[in-house]
Structures are given as structure tokens and as C-alpha cells.
C-alpha positions in Angstrom: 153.3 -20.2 5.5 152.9 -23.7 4.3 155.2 -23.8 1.9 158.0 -22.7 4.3 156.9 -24.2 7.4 156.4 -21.1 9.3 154.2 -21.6 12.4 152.8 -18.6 13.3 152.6 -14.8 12.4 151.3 -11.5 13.1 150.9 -8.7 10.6 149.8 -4.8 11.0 149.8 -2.3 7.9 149.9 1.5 8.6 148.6 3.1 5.9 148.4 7.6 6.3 148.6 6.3 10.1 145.7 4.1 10.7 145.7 0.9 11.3 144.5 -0.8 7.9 144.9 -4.5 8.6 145.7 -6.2 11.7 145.7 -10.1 11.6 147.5 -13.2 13.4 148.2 -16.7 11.4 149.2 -19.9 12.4 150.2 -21.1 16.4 152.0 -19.7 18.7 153.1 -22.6 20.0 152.8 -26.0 18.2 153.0 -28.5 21.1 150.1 -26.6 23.0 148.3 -26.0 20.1 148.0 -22.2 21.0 146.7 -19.7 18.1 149.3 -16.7 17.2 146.6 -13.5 17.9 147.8 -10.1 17.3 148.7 -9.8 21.0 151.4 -12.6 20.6 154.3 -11.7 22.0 157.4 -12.9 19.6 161.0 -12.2 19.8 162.0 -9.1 17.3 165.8 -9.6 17.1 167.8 -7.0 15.3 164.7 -4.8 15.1 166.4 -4.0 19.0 169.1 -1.9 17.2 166.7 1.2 16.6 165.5 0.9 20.3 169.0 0.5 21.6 169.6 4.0 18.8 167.4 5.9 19.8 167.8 5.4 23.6 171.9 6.9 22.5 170.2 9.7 20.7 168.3 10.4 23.5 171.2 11.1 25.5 172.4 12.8 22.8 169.7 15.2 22.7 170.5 16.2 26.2 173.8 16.7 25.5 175.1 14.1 27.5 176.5 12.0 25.0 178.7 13.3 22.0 178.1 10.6 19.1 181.8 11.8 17.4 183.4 11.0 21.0 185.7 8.2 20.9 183.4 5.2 22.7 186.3 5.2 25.3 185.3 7.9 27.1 181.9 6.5 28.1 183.3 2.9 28.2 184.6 2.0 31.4 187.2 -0.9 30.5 187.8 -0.1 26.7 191.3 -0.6 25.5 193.1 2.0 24.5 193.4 0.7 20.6 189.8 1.7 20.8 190.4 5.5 20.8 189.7 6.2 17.3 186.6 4.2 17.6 183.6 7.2 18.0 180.2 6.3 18.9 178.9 7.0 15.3 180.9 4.5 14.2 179.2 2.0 16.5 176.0 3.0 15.5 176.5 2.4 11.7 178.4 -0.7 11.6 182.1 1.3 10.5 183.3 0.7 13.8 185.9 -2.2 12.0 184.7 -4.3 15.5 184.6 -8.2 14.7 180.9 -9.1 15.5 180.5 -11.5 18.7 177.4 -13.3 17.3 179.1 -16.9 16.1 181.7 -16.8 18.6 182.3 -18.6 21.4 182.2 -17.5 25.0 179.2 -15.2 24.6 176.3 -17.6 25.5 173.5 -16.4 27.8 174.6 -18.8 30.4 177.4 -17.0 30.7 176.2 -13.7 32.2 179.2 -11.5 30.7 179.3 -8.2 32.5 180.6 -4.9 30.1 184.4 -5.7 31.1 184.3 -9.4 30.6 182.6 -9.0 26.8 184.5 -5.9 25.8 187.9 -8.3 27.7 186.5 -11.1 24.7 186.0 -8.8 21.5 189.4 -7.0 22.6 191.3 -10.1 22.1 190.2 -10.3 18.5 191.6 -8.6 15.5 189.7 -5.9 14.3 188.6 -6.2 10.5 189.3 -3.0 9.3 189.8 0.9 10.8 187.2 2.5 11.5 185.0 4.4 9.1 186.8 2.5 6.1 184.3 -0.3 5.2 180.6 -1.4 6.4 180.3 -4.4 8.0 177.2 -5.3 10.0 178.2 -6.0 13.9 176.4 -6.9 16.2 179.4 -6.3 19.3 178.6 -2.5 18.0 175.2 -2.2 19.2 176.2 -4.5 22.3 178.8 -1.5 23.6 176.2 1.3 22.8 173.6 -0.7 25.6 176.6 -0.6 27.7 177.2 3.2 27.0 173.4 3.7 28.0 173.9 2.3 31.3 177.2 4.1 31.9 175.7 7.5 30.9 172.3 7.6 32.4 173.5 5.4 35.5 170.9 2.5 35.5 170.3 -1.0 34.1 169.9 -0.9 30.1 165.9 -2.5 30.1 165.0 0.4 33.0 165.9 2.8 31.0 164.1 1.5 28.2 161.4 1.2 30.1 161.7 4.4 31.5 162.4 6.3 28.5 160.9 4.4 25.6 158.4 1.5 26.3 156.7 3.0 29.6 155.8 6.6 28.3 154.7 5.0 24.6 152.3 2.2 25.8 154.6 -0.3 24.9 153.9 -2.6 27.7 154.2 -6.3 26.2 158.0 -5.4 25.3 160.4 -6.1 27.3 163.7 -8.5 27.8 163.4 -12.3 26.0 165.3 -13.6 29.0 164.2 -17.2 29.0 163.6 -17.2 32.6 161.3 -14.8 33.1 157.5 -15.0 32.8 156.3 -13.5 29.2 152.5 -13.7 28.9 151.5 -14.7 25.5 155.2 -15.5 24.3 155.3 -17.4 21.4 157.8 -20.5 21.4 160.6 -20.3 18.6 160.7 -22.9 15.9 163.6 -24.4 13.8 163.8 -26.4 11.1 165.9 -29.4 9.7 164.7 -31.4 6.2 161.6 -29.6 6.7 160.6 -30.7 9.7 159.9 -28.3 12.7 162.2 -28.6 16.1 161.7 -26.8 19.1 164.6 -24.4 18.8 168.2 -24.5 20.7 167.6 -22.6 24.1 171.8 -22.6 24.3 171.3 -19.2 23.3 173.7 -16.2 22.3 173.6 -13.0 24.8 172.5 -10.4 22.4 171.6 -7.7 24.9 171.0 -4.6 23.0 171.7 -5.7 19.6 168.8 -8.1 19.6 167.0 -9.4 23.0 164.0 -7.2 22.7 160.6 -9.3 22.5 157.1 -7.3 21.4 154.5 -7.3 19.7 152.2 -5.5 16.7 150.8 -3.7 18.8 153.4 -1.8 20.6 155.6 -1.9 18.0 152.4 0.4 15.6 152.5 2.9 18.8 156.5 2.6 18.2 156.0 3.6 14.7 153.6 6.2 15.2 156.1 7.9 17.5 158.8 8.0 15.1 156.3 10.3 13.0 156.1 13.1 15.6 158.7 14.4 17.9 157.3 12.5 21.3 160.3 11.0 21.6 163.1 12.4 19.1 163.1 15.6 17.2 162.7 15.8 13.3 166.7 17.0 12.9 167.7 13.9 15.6 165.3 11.7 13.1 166.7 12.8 9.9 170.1 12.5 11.3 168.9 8.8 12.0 168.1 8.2 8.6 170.8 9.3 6.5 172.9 7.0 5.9 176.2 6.7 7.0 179.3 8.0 4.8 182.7 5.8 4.5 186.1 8.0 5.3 186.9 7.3 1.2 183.2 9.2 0.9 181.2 6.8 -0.7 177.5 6.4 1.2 176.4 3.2 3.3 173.0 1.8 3.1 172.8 1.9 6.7 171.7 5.1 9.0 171.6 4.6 13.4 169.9 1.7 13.3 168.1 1.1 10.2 168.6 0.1 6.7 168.1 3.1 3.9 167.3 1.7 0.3 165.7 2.5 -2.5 164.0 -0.4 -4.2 162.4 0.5 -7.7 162.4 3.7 -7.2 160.9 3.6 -3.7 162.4 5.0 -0.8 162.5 1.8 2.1 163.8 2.7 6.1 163.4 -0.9 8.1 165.0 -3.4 9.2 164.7 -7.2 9.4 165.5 -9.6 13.0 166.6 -12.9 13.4 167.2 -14.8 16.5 166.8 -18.9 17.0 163.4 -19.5 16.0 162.2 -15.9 15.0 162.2 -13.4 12.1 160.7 -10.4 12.1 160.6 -7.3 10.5 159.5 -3.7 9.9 159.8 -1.6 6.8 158.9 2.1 6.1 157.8 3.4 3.2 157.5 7.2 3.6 156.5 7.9 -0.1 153.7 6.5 0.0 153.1 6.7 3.9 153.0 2.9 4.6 154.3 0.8 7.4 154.3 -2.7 7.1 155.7 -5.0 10.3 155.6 -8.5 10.2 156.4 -11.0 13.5 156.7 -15.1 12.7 158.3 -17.7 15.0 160.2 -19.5 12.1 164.2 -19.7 11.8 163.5 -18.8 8.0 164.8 -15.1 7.7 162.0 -14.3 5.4 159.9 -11.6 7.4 161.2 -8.5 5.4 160.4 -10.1 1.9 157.3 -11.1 3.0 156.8 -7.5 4.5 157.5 -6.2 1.2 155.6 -7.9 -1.3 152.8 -7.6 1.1 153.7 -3.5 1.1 152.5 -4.1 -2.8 148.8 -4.4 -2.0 148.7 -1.1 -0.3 150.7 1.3 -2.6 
């Protein structure tokens, strides 16, 4: 943590699904001189996209959303060059979509509604047809938040609540909306000639591909429900972890949601997060029935190494 200035951090290790370390590092926040603790709330970024997944194959598994249907039948205002686009294709990163994130026009201020950000991305070329390459997109999981609402009929965060958060416990995860009253959110740090800075609060809208915040806590009884079939079933979760195969056939390293690897010979399902002043991670390790997950407010995207080489104390 010193030698990259990272200001605070939680950890939790599963291990056989029990909770063998818990521990907090560092400040929360720097200026108040507040302690990270393990219920710290921090901002979990792309770690959102399994949420945001599973809440699709939710609908999925009540046969109200078809994950080979073209995305413009359950998006409202999608152009019609879209057809060949299917909702597995959002869900893996194929979709060929040019990812909003580093674009202009889709800051929070802005309050883009589905037909003003799919009005945006439709005015930019698409980077390849769909199911031809992998390229990870962040409009992808945007659309699939907006398919939630359209299908089930209410606001993306109810339904997460309703569906995912409420019934597992989570109940320090919610929306990072600045305005809204977090307890125990940790402030986001960036970093210029290694010095800290309170980060940039002109923020990108990630909605559903990255706004979630949470903390170790919720996000072990997260984990411990993608072990049983609370929420998904054992097919709908090893449909979720396969990963995702190009039109040419070759195989992705990328399932609904989460990353697939192998690494020396042992099997990895995680993911990493990154928004302004946050990294965060969680990685899987069903071989040897470990879960390591990992929350700093730094802008260094150095959670899911760290998360790893601390996986090698508990093989």
C-alpha cells in the first residue's frame, strides 16, 4: 500500500465457504482521517457487470427474455442496423458496439435517458459485426440495464434491489450516485507524480456497467449465492461461465459477466473494477474452493493482482 500510494482497503478470503480472513487497511477518507473497516463502503466498478448479468439471466430463467433475440426487440429506440445484434452478444463483449466510456456526451450531469444514449452510440461506427472479435464494451452492459427495466417494467436499482440485494442481505449496496447519502462511503483517490488528489467528481454515467458501490461483506453473501441455486440455477450458472465462442469458432476468455482464465494451470472466474478513484476486484478459484475479493479507493487498477498473489497464501 505504501509503495503505490493506495489509501485504503478491504480484504475477505473464502476458503471451503467460511470466512478465513476479514481485514480493513489504510483510510477511508484521507482529509477526515477516517479508518477503511470492513464495513467501508467503496465503489466496485465493472464488478457491476455480473450483477447487471445475472439480473438478464434472471429474466431469462422465467422465460421472459430470450438471450439469442436480437436486443431490438426489448430495446425501445434501437436502430434498425442493430438487428443482428442478440443479447448474448451484449453480454460477452462480441456485440462489435463502440464502448461509451471515453466519450464525450455521456457524463453524469447529463442524465441520458435509454433513447438519448442509444441516439449517441448509434451515431458511431461500429468496430466490427457482431460475434467476429472480443472487445470489452462498456455501452454493452449499459443496454442490458436498459433491457432490465424494459422487461420487468421498473427502474434498473429497484429491481436490483428487489431481486438481488434485498433477498441476499446485501444492504450496503446500492447506486454510487454522488448525491445521495452513503453511510460509510469511502472518498475516491487519484494520483499525479505520486501525490494523492481528491478525484474528478465530473464523472462518466456508467449505470449498469459499473455504478454499483458495496462492500466485503455483501459482496461474501454475493459469493456464497453463486455456490447454491438461491438465486440462479447450476445450468443458468455454467452457462455464465463458459466462455463465449467467436462466429470463426475460436473461444473468448470472457463468459456473462466474468472473465474465465486459466493461470498456471489454475482455473480463475473474476473480474477486476475501475472507476475514478477505485479498484476493486473479485476472483474465484473453484479448484481449490477459494474466493478472494479485494476493495481500495486508489485510481491504480491493481486490485485483481493484488487479489491474486494474495490467493497464493491460501492454496
Amino acid at each position: 500500500m505504501a509503495q503505490h500510494r493506495i489509501a485504503g482497503a478491504a480484504l475477505k478470503v473464502i476458503k471451503t465457504g467460511k470466512d478465513v480472513k476479514t481485514a480493513a487497511y489504510g483510510l477511508a477518507n484521507i482529509e477526515l482521517n477516517v479508518p477503511a473497516t470492513p464495513d467501508t463502503v467503496f465503489e466496485i466498478g465493472s464488478l457491476t457487470k455480473q450483477f447487471s448479468a445475472a439480473g438478464i439471466l434472471l429474466l431469462a430463467q422465467e422465460g421472459r427474455v430470450n438471450i439469442n433475440d436480437s436486443i431490438t426487440r426489448y430495446l425501445k429506440s434501437a436502430p434498425l442496423s442493430w438487428t443482428n445484434i442478440t443479447v448474448r452478444h451484449l453480454l460477452t463483449h462480441t456485440s462489435g458496439l463502440k464502448s461509451y466510456t471515453g466519450l464525450d456526451g455521456f457524463e453524469l450531469r447529463r442524465k441520458l435517458t435509454e433513447p438519448g444514449f442509444i441516439k449517441r452510440i448509434a451515431a458511431q461506427p461500429t468496430e466490427f459485426n457482431p460475434g467476429e472479435s472480443w472487445k470489452y464494451c462498456n455501452t454493452g452492459f449499459n443496454l442490458l440495464g436498459y433491457i432490465i427495466e424494459n422487461v420487468s417494467g421498473t427502474n434498473y436499482w429497484d429491481f436490483m434491489r428487489a431481486r438481488i440485494f434485498g433477498p441476499l442481505g446485501m444492504n450496503s449496496t446500492t447506486d454510487r450516485q454522488p448525491a445521495n447519502i452513503v453511510t460509510n462511503r469511502a472518498s475516491g483517490y487519484e494520483q499525479t507524480n505520486r501525490i494523492l488528489f481528491n478525484r474528478d467528481y465530473d464523472l462518466t454515467d456508467v449505470f449498469s456497467a459499473g455504478a454499483i458501490v458495496s462492500t466485503i461483506g455483501d459482496l461474501e453473501r454475493w459469493n456464497a449465492a453463486l455456490d447454491g441455486e438461491r438465486l440462479l440455477t447450476s445450468t443458468t450458472r455454467k452457462q455464465m461461465w463458459t466462455p463465449a465462442i467467436l462466429n470463426n469458432g475460436k473461444s473468448t476468455k470472457y463468459g456473462f459477466g466474468w472473465f474465465i482464465e486459466t493461470v498456471n494451470d489454475r482455473r480463475i472466474i473474476g473480474h477486476s473494477g475501475s472507476t475514478s478513484g477505485f479498484s476493486a476486484s473479485i476472483q474465484r478459484f473453484p479448484d481449490d474452493n477459494l474466493t478472494v475479493i479485494l476493495l481500495t479507493n486508489t485510481d491504480e487498477q491493481i486490485a485483481t493482482t493484488l487479489a491474486r498473489r494474495i490467493a497464493e497464501f491460501y492454496r
